[in-house]
C-alpha positions as CSV (number, residue, x, y, z in Angstrom):
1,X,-24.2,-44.8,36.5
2,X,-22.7,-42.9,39.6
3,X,-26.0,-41.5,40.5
4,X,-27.7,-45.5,40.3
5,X,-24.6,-46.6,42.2
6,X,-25.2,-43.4,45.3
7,X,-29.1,-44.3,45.2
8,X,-28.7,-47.8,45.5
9,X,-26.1,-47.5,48.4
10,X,-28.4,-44.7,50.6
11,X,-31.6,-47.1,49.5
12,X,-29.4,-49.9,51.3
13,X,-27.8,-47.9,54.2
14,X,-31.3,-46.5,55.3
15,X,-33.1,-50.4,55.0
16,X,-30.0,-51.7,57.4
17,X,-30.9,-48.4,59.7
18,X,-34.3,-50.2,59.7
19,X,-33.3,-54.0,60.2
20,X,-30.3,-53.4,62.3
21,X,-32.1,-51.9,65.6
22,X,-34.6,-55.5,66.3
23,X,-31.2,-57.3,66.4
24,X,-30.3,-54.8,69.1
25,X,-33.7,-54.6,70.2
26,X,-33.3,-59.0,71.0
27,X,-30.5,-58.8,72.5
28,X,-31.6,-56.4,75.0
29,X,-35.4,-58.5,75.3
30,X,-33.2,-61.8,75.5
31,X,-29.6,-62.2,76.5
32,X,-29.1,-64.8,73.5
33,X,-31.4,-64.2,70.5
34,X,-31.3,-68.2,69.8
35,X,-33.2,-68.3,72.9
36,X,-35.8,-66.2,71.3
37,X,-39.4,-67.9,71.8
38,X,-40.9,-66.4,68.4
39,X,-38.1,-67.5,65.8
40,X,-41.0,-67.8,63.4
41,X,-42.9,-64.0,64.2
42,X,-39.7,-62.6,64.6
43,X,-38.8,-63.5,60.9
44,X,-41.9,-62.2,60.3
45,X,-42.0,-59.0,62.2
46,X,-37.8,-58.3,60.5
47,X,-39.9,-59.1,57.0
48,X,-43.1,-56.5,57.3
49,X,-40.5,-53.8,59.1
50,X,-38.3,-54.1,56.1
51,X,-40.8,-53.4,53.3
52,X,-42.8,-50.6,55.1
53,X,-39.1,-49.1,56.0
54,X,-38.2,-49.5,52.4
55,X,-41.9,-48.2,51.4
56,X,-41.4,-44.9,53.5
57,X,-37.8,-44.2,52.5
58,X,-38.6,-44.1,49.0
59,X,-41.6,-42.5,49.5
60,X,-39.5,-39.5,51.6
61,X,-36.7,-39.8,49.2
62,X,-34.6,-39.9,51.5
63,X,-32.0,-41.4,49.1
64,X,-32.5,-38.4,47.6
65,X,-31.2,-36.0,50.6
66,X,-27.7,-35.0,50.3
67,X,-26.3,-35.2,53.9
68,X,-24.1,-32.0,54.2
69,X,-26.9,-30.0,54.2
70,X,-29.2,-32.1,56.4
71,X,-31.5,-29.9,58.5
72,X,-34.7,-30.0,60.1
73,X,-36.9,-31.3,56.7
74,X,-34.7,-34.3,56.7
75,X,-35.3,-35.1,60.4
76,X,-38.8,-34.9,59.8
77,X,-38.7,-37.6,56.6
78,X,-37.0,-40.3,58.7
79,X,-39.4,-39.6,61.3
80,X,-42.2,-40.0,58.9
81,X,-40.5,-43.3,57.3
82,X,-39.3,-44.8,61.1
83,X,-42.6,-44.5,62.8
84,X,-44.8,-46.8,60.8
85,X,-42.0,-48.7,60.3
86,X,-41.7,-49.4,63.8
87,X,-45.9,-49.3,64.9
88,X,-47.2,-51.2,61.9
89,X,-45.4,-54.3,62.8
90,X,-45.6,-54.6,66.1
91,X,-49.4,-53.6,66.1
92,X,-49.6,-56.7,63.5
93,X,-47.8,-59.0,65.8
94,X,-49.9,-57.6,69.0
95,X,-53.3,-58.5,67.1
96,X,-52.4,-61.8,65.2
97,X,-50.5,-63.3,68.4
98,X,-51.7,-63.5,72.0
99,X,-48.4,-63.3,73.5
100,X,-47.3,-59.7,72.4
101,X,-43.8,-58.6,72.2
102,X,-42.5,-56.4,75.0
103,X,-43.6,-52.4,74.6
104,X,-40.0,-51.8,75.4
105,X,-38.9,-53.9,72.0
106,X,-41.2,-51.3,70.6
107,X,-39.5,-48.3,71.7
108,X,-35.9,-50.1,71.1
109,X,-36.6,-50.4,67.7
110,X,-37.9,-46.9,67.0
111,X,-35.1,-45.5,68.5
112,X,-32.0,-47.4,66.9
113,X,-33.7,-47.0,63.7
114,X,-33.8,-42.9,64.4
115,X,-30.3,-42.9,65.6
116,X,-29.5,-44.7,62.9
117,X,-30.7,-43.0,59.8
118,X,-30.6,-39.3,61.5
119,X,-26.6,-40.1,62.9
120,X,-24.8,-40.6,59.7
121,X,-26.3,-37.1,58.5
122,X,-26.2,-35.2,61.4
123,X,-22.3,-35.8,61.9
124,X,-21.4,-35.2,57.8
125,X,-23.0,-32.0,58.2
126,X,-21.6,-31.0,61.0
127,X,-17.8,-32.3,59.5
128,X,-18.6,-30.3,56.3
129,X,-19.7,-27.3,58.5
130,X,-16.3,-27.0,60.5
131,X,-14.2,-28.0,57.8
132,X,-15.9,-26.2,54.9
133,X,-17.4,-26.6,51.6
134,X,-14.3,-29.5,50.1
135,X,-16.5,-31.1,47.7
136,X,-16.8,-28.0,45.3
137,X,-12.7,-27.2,46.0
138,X,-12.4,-30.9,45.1
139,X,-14.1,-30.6,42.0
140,X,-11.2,-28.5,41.0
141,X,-12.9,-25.1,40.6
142,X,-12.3,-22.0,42.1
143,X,-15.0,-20.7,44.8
144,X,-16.4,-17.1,45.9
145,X,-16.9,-16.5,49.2
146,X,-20.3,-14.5,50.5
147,X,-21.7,-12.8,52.9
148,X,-25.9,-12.9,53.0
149,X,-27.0,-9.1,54.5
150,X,-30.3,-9.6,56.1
151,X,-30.9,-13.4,57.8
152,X,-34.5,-12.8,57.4
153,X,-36.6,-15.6,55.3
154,X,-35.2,-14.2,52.0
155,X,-31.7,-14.1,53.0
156,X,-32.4,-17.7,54.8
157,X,-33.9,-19.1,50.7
158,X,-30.5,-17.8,49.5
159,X,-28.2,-19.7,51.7
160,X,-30.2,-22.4,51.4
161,X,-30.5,-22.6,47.5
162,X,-26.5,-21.8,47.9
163,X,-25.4,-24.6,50.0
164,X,-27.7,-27.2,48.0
165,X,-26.2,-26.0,44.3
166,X,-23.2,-28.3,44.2
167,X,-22.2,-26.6,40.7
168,X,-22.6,-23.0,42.1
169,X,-18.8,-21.5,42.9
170,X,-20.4,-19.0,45.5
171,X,-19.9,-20.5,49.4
172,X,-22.3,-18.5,52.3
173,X,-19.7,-17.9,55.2
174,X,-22.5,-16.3,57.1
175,X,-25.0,-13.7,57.6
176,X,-25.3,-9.8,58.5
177,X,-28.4,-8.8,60.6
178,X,-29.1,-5.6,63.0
179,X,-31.7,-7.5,64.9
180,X,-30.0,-8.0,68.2
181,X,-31.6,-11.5,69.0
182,X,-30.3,-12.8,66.0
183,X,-26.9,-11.7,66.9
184,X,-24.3,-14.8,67.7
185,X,-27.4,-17.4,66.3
186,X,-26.7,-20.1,63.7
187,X,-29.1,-20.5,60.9
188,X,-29.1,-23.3,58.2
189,X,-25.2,-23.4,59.7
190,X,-24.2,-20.2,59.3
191,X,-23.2,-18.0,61.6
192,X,-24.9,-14.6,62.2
193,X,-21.8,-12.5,62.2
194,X,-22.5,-9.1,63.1
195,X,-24.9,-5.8,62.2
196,X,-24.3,-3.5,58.8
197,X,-22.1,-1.0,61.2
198,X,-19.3,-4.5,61.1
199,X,-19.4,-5.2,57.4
200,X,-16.4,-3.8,56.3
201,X,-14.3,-5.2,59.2
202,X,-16.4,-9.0,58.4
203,X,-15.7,-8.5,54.8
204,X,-11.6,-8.0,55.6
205,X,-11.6,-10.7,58.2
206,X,-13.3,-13.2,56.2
207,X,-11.8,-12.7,53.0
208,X,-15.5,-12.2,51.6
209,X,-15.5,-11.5,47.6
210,X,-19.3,-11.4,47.3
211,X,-22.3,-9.7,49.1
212,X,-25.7,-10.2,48.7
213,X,-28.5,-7.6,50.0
214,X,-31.5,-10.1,51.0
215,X,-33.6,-7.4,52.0
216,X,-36.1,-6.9,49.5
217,X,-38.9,-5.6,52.3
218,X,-36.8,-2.6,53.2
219,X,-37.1,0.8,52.6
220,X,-35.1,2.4,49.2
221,X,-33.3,4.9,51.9
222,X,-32.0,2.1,54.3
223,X,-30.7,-0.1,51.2
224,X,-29.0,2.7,49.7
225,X,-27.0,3.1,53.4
226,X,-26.2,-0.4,53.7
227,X,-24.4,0.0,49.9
228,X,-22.6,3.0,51.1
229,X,-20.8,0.7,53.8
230,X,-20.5,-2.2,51.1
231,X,-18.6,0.2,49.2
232,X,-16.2,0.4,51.1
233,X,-14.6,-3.2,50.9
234,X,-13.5,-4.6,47.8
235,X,-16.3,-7.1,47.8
236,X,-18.9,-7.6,44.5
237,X,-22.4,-6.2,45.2
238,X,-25.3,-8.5,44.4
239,X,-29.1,-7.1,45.4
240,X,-32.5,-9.1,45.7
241,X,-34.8,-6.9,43.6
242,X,-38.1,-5.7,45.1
243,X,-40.3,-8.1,46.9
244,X,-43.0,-8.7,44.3
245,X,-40.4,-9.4,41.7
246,X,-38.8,-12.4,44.3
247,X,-42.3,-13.5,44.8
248,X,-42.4,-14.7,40.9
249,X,-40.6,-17.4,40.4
250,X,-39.0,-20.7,42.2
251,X,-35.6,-20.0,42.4
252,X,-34.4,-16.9,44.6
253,X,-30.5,-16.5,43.4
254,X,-31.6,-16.4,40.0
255,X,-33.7,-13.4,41.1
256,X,-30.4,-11.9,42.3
257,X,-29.1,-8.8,40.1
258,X,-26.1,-6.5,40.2
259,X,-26.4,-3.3,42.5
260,X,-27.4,-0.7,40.0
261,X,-27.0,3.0,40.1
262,X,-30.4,3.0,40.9
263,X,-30.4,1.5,44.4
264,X,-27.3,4.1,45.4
265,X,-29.4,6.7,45.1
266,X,-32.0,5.3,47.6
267,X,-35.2,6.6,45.7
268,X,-38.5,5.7,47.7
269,X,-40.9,4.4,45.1
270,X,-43.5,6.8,43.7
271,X,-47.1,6.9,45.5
272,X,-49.4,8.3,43.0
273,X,-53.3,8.7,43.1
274,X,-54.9,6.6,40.6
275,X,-58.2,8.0,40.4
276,X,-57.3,11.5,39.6
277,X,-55.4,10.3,37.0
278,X,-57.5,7.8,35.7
279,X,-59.9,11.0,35.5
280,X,-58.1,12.5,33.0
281,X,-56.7,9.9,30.6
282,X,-59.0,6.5,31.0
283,X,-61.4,6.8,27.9
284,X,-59.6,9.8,26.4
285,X,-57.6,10.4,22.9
286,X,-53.9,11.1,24.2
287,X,-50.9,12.3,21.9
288,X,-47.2,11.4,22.7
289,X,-44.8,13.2,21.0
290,X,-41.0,11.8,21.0
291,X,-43.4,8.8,21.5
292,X,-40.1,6.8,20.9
293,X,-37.5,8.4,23.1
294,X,-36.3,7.7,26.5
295,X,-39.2,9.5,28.5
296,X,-41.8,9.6,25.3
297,X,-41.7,5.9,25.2
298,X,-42.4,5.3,28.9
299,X,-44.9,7.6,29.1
300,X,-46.3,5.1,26.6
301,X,-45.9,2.2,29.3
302,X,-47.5,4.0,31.9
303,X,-50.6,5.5,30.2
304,X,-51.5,2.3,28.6
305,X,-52.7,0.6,31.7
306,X,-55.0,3.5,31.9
307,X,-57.5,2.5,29.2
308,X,-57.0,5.5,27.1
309,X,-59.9,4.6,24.5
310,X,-57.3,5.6,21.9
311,X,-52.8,6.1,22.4
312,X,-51.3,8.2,19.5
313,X,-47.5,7.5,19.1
314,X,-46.0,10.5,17.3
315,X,-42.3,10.0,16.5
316,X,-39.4,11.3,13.9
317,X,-37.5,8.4,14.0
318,X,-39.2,5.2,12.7
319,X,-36.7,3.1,14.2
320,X,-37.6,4.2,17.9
321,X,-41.4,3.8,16.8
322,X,-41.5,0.4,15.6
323,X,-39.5,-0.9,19.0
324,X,-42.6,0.4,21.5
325,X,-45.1,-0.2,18.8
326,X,-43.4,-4.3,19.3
327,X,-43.4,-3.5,22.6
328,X,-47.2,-2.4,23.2
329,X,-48.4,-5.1,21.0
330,X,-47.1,-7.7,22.9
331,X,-48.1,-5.7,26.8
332,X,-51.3,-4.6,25.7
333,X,-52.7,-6.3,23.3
334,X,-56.5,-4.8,23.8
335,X,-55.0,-1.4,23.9
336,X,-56.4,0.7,20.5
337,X,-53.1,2.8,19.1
338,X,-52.0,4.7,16.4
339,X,-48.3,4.7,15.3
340,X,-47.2,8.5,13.1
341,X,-44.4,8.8,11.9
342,X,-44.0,13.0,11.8
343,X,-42.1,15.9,12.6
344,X,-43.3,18.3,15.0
345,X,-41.5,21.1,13.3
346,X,-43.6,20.1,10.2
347,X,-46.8,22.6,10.6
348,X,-49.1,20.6,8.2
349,X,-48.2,17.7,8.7
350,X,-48.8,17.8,12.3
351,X,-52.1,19.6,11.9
352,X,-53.5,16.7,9.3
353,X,-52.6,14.4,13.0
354,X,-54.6,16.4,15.0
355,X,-57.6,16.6,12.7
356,X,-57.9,13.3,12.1
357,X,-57.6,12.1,15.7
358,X,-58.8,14.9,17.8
359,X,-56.6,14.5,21.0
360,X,-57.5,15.7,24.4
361,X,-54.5,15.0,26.1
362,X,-51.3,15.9,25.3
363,X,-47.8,15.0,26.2
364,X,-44.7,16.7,24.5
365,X,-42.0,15.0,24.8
366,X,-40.1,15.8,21.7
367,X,-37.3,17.8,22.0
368,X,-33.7,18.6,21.2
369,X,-31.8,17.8,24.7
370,X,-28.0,17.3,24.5
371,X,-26.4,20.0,25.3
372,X,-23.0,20.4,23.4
373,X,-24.5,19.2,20.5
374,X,-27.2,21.9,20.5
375,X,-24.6,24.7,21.4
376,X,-22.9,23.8,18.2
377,X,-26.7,23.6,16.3
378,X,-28.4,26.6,17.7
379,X,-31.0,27.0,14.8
380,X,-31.9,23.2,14.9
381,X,-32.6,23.3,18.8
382,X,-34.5,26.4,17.9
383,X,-36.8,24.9,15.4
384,X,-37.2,21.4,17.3
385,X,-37.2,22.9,20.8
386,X,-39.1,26.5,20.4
387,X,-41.0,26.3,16.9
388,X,-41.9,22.2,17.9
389,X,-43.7,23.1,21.0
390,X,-45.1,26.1,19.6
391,X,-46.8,24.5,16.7
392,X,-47.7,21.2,19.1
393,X,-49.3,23.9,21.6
394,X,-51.7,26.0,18.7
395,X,-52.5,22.6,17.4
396,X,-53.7,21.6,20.8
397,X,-55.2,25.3,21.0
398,X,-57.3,25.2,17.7
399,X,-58.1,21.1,17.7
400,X,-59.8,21.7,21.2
401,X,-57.5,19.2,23.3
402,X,-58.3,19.6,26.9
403,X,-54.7,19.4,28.5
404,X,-51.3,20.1,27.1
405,X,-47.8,18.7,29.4
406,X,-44.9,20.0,28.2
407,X,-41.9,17.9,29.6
408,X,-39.6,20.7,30.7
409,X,-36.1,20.4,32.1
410,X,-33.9,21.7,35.4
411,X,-31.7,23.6,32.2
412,X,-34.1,25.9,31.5
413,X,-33.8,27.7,35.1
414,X,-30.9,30.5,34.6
415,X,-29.9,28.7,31.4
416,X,-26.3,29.2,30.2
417,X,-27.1,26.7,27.1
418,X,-29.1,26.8,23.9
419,X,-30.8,23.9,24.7
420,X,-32.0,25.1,28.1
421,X,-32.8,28.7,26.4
422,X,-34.7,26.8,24.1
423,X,-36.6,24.9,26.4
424,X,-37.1,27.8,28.9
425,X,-38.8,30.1,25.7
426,X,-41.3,27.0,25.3
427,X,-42.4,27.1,29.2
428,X,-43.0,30.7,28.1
429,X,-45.1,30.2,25.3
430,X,-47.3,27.8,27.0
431,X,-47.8,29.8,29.2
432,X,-48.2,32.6,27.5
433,X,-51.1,30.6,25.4
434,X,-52.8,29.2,28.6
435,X,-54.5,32.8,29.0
436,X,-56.3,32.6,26.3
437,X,-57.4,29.3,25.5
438,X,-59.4,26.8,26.5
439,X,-56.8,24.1,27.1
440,X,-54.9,23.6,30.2
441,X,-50.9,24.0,29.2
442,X,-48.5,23.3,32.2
443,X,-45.0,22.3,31.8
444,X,-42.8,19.4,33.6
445,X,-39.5,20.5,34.7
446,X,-37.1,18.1,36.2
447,X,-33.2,17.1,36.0
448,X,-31.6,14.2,34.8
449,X,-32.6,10.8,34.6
450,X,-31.2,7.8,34.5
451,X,-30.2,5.7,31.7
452,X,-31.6,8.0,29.1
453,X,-29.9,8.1,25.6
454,X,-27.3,10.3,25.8
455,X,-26.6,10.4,29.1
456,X,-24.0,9.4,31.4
457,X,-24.5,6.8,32.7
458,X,-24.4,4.7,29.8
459,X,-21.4,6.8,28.5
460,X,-19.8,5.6,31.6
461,X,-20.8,2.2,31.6
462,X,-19.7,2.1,28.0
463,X,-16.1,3.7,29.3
464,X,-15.6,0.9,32.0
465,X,-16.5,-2.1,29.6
466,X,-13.6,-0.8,27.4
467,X,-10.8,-0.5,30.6
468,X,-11.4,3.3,30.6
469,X,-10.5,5.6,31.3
470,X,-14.0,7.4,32.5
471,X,-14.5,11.1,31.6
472,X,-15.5,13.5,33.8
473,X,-16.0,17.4,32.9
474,X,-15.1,18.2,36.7
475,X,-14.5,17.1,40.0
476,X,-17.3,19.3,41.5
477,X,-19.5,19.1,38.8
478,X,-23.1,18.6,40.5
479,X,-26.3,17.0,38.8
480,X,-29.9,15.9,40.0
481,X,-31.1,12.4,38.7
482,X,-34.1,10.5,39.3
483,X,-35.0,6.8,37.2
484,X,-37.2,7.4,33.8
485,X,-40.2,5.6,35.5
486,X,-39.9,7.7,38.1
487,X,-39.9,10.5,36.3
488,X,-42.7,9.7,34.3
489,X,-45.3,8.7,37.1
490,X,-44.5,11.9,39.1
491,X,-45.0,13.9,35.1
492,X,-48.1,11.9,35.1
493,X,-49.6,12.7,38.4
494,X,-48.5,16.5,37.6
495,X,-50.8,16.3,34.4
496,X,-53.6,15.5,37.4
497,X,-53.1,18.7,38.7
498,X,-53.2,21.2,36.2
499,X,-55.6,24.1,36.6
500,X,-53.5,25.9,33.4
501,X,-50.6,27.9,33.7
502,X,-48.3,26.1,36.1
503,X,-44.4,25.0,35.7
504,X,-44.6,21.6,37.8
505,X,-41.8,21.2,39.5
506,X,-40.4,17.5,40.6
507,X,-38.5,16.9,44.0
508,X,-35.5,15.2,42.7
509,X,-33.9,14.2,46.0
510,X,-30.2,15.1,46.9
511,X,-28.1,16.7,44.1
512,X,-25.1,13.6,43.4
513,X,-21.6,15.1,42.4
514,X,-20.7,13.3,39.0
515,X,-17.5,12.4,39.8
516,X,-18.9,10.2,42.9
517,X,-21.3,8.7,40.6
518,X,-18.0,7.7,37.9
519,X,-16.4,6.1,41.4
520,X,-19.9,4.1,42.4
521,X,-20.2,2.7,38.6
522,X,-16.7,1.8,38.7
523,X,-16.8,-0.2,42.1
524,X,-20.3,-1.6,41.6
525,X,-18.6,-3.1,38.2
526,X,-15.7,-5.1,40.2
527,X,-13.2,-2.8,39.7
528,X,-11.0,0.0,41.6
529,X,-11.0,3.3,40.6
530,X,-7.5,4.8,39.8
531,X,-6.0,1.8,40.4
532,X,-8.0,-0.6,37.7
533,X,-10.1,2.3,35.8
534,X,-8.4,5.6,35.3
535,X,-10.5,9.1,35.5
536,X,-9.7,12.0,33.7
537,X,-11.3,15.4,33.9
538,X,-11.9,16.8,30.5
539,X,-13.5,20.4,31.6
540,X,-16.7,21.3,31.4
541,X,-17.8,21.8,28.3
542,X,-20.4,24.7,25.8
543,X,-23.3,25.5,27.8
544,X,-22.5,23.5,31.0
545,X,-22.5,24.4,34.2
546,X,-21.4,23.0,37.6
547,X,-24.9,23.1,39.9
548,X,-28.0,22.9,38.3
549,X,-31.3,25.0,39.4
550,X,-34.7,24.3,39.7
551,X,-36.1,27.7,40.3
552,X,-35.9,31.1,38.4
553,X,-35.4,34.3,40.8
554,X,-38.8,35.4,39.9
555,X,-40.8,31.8,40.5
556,X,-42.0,31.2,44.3
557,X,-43.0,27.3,44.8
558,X,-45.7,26.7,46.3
559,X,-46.5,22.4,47.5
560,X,-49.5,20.4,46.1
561,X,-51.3,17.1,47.1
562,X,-48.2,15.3,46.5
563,X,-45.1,15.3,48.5
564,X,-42.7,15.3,45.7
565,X,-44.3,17.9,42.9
566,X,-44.3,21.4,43.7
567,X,-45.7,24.3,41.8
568,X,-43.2,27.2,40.2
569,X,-45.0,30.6,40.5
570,X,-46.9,31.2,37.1
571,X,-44.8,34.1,35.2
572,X,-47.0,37.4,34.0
573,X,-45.8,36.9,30.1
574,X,-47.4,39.2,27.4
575,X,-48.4,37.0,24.8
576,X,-47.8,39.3,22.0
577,X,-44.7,40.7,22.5
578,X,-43.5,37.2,23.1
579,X,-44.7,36.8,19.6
580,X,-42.7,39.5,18.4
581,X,-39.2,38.1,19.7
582,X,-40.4,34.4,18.2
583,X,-40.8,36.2,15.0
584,X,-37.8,37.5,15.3
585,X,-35.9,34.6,16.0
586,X,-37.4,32.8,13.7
587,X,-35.6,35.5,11.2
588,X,-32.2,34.6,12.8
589,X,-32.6,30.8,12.2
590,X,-29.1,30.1,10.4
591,X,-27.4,32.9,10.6
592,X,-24.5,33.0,13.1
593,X,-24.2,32.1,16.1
594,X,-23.7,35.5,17.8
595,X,-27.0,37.1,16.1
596,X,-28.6,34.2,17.3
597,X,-27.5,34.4,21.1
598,X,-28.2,37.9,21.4
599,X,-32.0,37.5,20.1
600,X,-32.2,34.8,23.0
601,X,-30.3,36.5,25.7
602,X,-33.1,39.4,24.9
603,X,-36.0,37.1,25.2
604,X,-34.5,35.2,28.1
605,X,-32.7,37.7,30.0
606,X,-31.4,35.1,32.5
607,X,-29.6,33.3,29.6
608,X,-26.1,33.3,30.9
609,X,-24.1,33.3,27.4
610,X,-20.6,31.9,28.7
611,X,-19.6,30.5,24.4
């Protein structure tokens, strides 16, 4: 009923801003309109002016406009409503009588009625613009103030889309750009306010609770500064994800996310080379083991693409395996796959998988990886992490699969845990095995990632949710991270370059202390550490240690075709008497836990055995 009432009343407002201006326009032709000498074609000329005003406001919607945010599209709609308003009926009057009206009634006319439509909404906006935002505070709820970083056309869409939301809370106070002509401009009616060197000094004097990054063009690196000076203030973080994602869609702030661990650490995205990997997958049988963990099942995502002529999912956990079985289906749905639910420390059974489907490229990715929890189950990492791979590899061997990727792990290098001992005995055996075989075997090795199960971010994030407080082993505990996708496209690519032997390496940027990733989390979520969200340091615990390595003292690294994988010197391992310590493990499996260490520590001298 409100809405009928406004629409009627603007309809109205606008006709008068059409009709008003020839009564002006006669009294400037004639000093007494009764003295007019065209009573009858003035009616006339009032009557046509009227409909084809009324005719182009409706057909602008100008009704529709809501003055505080009038801008240049609005000027442009009364001009497009005023003008044939103003020629049509004085071109009809010019050809139907012989005694024209004046040009100057013409331009009178057009004019008023310009003045008159454009006036009212030029001066609301520029009342609401020194006075602020009332209508939302009068609508009794409480609002957020924001600061838009970047005033390109991104950042631009947001204020916009901000400012014409009546029911959003969030109010733009103005815009942060390091382009010096932009500096001191007004845009959409907000002021540019300063460069990313001023935001915490704009955030404090401008009581900001919100920032948004608009910058969705610009380089990881650069984005990952501008949050480390957001930090700072006590302001929320907002981002606008990456540009193809903004280009989806019609409106921008629904594009706009949280700040996520993920854009701290600045990570430029992966550039990999298509065709050499297309080379080896597209039209091939290729085996994913751990097909349903964190890095099995994206390796599923990424391959897919590829046309593989055939995807085997191996997994033990059926759970895990139905959700990117689901999640294939609905992706790919011309992509041919196989779903097996198996052990890998099952000999037969894996052997019956590789008979019946023949792979030629595999990816091991199942594996025993947290570390306390295998420092407290040695023979279980032992027969997932060694005895797994081993029987994955000879299957690969005596099946005749072309390539074989072992997904490794920064633990293995100088390991003082089971699980890294365990891991660093499979690069071992691979290698070992490449000599004499057919198939290709290189190993992966990288540090943490992101998000994975198990890890800490999620432990953290499920810390914060509960008012914490947020555990940390130690205050200089160091780790390297790097996003699952990532990860996975740079393991990928690797797989591209094996020539059989190698222990890929992956550059995984700057090491990140964990404690300054506990205090990023916490901020990013809205709160204050120590002062909302407590952190405790709970030691570090079996098999940890505080820096991470990427290298044994024996491996050189040598670069490849890609900037960020680099090649670990292959090791000179005797296959044999490797043999003989596996067999000799393999006679220790559940006994204690000190027979067990010392028949590691032997095959893995390096093994640091700090329990």
């Amino acid at each position: 009923m409100i809405a009928a009432y406004r629409t009627r009343l603007l309809i109205a407002m606008d006709l008068t801003a059409v009709v008003l201006p020839l009564g002006a326009a006669l009294w400037i032709q004639y000093s007494n309109p009764w003295q007019n000498p065209h009573p009858g074609v003035w009616l006339v000329y009032t009557l046509l002016a009227g409909f084809i005003g009324l005719y182009g406001i409706i057909k602008q919607q100008l009704h529709r406009s809501v003055w505080q945010y009038a801008g240049v599209g609005d000027m442009l709609s009364i001009l497009k409503a005023a003008i044939p308003a103003a020629f049509i009926p004085y071109t009809a009057i010019a050809l139907i009588w012989v005694e024209s009206f004046p040009v100057l009634l013409l331009a009178h006319h057009l004019a008023g009625m310009v003045f008159l439509m454009a006036g009212p909404r030029l001066f609301w906006r520029a009342f609401c613009d020194k006075f602020g935002k009332c209508s939302r505070i009068e609508q009794g709820r409480e609002s957020r103030r924001a600061l838009i970083i970047g005033a390109g056309s991104c950042g631009t869409l947001i204020a916009k889309e901000l400012l014409q939301n009546n029911a959003s809370t969030l109010i733009p106070v103005g815009f942060i750009d390091d382009d010096p002509y932009k500096q001191q401009l007004r845009l959409l009616g907000l002021p540019v306010l300063g460069n990313r060197g001023d935001i915490p000094k704009l955030a404090e004097l401008h009581h900001i609770d919100e920032m948004i990054i608009a910058m969705p063009s610009v380089s990881k690196t650069q984005i990952s500064e501008i949050i480390n000076k957001c930090k700072t203030t006590q302001a929320r973080l907002k981002i606008v994800p990456d540009l193809q994602d903004v280009l989806h869609g019609r409106s921008m702030v629904e594009k706009v996310r949280d700040v996520s661990v993920e854009d701290l650490l600045g990570r430029e995205p992966v550039r990999s080379d298509l065709d050499n990997i297309a080379n080896y997958v597209e039209e091939k049988t290729v085996l994913i083991t751990g097909a349903g963990g964190s890095i099995g099942s994206e390796l599923c995502r990424q391959i897919a693409p590829f046309h593989p002529s055939k995807l085997i999912l191996l997994g033990h956990g059926e759970n895990s395996i139905y959700t990117i079985e689901m999640e294939l289906r609905s992706l790919f749905p011309d992509l041919a796959f196989e779903t097996v639910i198996a052990d890998v420390q099952n000999r037969s059974s894996l052997e019956s998988v590789f008979e019946r489907f023949r792979p030629e490229v595999v990816f091991h990715a199942a594996a025993h990886k947290h570390v306390p929890l295998m420092e407290r189950n040695p023979s279980e990492a032992i027969k997932n992490n060694v005895f797994g791979t081993k029987n994955a590899a000879e299957c690969a061997d005596r099946f005749g699969a072309e390539r074989f990727v072992l997904i490794s792990t920064d633990k293995a290098v100088n390991p003082t845990s089971i699980m890294g001992t365990t891991k660093r005995i499979a690069e071992m055996f691979i290698q070992s095995l490449d000599k004499h075989s057919k198939t290709k075997f290189v190993a992966v090795r990288f540090g943490n990632v992101l998000g994975s199960r198990g890890s800490v971010i999620p432990r953290f994030k499920e810390q914060i949710a509960k008012g914490g407080p947020v555990t940390v082993t130690h205050p200089e505990m160091v780790r390297y991270f790097m996003t699952i996708p990532e990860a996975v496209q740079l393991v990928i690519q690797a797989g591209a370059f094996a020539s059989g032997g190698e222990v890929f390496i992956l550059d995984m940027g700057q090491p990140v202390k964990i404690y300054d990733l506990a205090v990023d989390l916490i901020r990013l979520t809205g709160y204050e550490p120590h002062v909302d969200i407590e952190i405790r340091f709970s030691g570090i615990r079996e098999g940890e240690k505080l820096y991470e390595e990427l290298l044994t003292s024996e491996e050189g690294m040598t670069s490849t075709k890609h900037n960020r994988i680099f090649i670990g010197k292959p090791m000179n391992i005797n296959r044999t008497e490797l043999e003989f310590e596996i067999r000799k493990l393999e006679q220790v499996i559940g006994q204690d836990q000190a027979q067990i260490r010392a028949v590691l520590k032997h095959i893995v001298p390096t093994f640091r055995n700090v329990s």
